[in-house]
N, C-alpha and C positions, 0 to 999 in steps of 0.2 A: 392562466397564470400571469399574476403583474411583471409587468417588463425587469422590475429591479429586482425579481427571484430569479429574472432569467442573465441580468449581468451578474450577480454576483454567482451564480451556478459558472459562469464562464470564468470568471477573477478567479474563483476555488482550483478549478482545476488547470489552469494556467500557472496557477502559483504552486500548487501539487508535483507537475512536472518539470519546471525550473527550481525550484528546493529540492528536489528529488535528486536532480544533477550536483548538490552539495555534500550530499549525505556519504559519512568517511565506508572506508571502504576497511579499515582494519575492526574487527572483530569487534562481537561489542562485549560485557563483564562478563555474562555467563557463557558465554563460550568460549572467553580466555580463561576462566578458571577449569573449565571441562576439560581444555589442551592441556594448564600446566598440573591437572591433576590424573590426566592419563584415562579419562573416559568420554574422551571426543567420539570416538569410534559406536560407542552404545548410543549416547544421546543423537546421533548422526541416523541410526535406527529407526525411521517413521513408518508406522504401515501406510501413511496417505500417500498420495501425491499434490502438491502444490499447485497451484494459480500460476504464480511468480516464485521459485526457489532464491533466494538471497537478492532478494528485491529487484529483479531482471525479469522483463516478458519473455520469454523462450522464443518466441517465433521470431524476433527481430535481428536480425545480421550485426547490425551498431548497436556497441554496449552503452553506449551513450544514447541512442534512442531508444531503448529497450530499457534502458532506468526510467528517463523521462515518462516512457506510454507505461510501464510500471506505478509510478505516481500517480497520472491522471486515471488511472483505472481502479487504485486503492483510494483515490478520490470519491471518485464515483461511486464505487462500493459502498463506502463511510456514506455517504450523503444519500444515498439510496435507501441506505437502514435507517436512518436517523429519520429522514422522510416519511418511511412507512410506519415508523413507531408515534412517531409526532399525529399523522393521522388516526393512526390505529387508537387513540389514547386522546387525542382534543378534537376529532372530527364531530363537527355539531350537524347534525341530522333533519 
């Protein structure tokens, strides 16, 4: 792997977890419409469970580090898929 795939794999998620730390904390539209129309309770209903519930790694003590390692690991994620579809789709043989 050339070295400038490997700085900017580092800038990505650097900046994933410092933007992370910006990100507002009130509601975003569809879920203020779901409160002011009284079915927050249903849509709140998932059979799954989450990675990161409302953009927080659950394991971390500081909610401020637990956004941040929350970012750098929807980083990674993203860039991980994107990675594998790019090969999977222009990898020349």
């Amino acid at each position: 792997m050339n070295k400038k795939y490997v700085y900017l794999v580092v800038v990505a998620l650097l900046v994933g977890g410092i933007i992370s730390l910006l990100a507002s904390s009130s509601p975003d539209g569809l879920e203020k419409v779901a409160k002011d129309k009284g079915f927050i309770a249903t849509a709140l209903e998932y059979p799954f469970t989450t990675l990161m519930p409302d953009y927080v790694f659950p394991v971390v003590a500081s909610e401020c580090l637990a956004t941040a390692l929350a970012g750098i690991v929807g980083t990674a994620l993203v860039f991980t898929v994107v990675f594998g579809i790019n090969k999977a789709l222009f990898c020349k043989k």
